[in-house]
Every structure is written in C-alpha cells, then in structure tokens.
C-alpha positions, 0 to 999 in steps of 0.5 A, a space after each residue: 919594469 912593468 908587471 908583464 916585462 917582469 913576468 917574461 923575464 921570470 918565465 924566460 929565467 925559468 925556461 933557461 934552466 928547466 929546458 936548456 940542456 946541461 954543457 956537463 957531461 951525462 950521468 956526471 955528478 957535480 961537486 954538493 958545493 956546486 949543486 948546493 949552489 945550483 939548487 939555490 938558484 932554482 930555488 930561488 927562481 921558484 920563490 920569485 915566480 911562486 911570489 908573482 903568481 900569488 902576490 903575496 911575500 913568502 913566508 918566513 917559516 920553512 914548513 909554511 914556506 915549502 907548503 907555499 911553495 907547493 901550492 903555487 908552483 908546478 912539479 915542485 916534487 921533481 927537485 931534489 932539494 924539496 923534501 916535500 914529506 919533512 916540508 923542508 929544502 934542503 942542501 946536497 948535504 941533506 941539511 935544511 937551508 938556512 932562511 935568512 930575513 930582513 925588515 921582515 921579507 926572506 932575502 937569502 937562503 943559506 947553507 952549512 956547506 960541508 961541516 954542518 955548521 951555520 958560521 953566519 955564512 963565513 967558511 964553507 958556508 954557501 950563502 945564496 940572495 934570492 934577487 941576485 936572480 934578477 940582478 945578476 949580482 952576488 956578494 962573494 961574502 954573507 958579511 958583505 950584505 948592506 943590512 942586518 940580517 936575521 937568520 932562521 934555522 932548523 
C-alpha cells in the first residue's frame, strides 16, 4: 500500500470512530473492560496516525509518549483516557497502561483489567496490538504473540 492509500485508510479509521454515532443507547455506560477496550483502540488509531504525520516511531517511555502524542495529534485532551496533567493513558480503572516493546518499536498496550495486577496479559488482563487496527486481527491471548516481548510498566 502506498503512503496516500495508507493515509486515506487511517483517516477513514479515524473518521469511523470520531463522526460515526454510537448503536448504544444515550447516556449508558459500557462495561470498564469493554471501554477499556475501546480506548485502546482509539488510542491506538491515534499513535498510527500521530506516527505518519511525524514520521518518527513512537517513543517508548509513557511520559515522552503522551507528550508526543500531544504535539502531533489534534483535541488529544477530549479522551478520557489521556491524563494530560500526570502525561499518562490510562484504563477505565484509572491505571496507567501497560507499554509493550518488541525490537525496540511499541507493539501493544496493555492493561491490569479489573485486579490491578499486570499477569503479562494472561487473566483479566486486557492486551490491545496497535497494528491489529489496520489489520483486523487480534490474538485472543498476550501469550499467542509470535515474538518475545518486553513490557513497560508504571
């Protein structure tokens, strides 16, 4: 895929998800698994899009993270799961994710889930790959990743 069909594909994702209403039904509240879920995604889109505007990598480190994310996305303050002032992200528990590494490229974010505590995305963790927003796929499982993995905790 060329650069243009590339950015036309991540405005369209991003498009889809700022503009199109929710089927859900006003003033409901999701599940925190499934918003946790959700706010991956978003941020996630917002990481591939902040990367091919700035064509560099993102960096690895939560506080540089957030702060490039700031500089290279727009309204980045309106997600609840960016705690700008603490330069964290954040699950809907209020936990900062989990940044996961390979060969030295953020690959996945992950949370704790409901206990709190990071089992290397086994339990209630909640595991999100930032390419499966291009890709569509997901591994139901951390453990099913083809790589060794390094992850980066609070």
């Amino acid at each position: 895929m060329d650069k243009a069909a590339k950015k036309i594909s991540l405005f369209l994702l991003i498009s889809l998800i700022l503009f199109v209403p929710s089927c859900r039904k006003y003033g409901s509240a999701l599940p925190k698994s499934v918003d946790t879920k959700d706010s991956m995604y978003t941020c996630s889109l917002i990481i591939l899009l902040a990367e091919e505007e700035s064509g560099q990598p993102p960096p690895l480190e939560m506080k540089d993270l957030v702060t490039w994310i700031e500089m290279h996305s727009v309204e980045v303050e309106r997600h609840k799961f960016v705690d700008l002032k603490q330069k964290r992200l954040v699950d809907s528990w209020g936990r900062e994710f989990v940044l996961t590494v390979c060969n030295q490229r953020l690959v996945a974010l992950g949370s704790t889930g409901p206990d709190g505590i990071w089992a290397k995305g086994q339990g209630d963790d909640i595991v999100f790959l930032i390419c499966s927003v291009i890709t569509g796929e997901h591994p139901a499982h951390f453990s099913e990743m083809p790589v060794e993995t390094e992850e980066r905790q609070p």
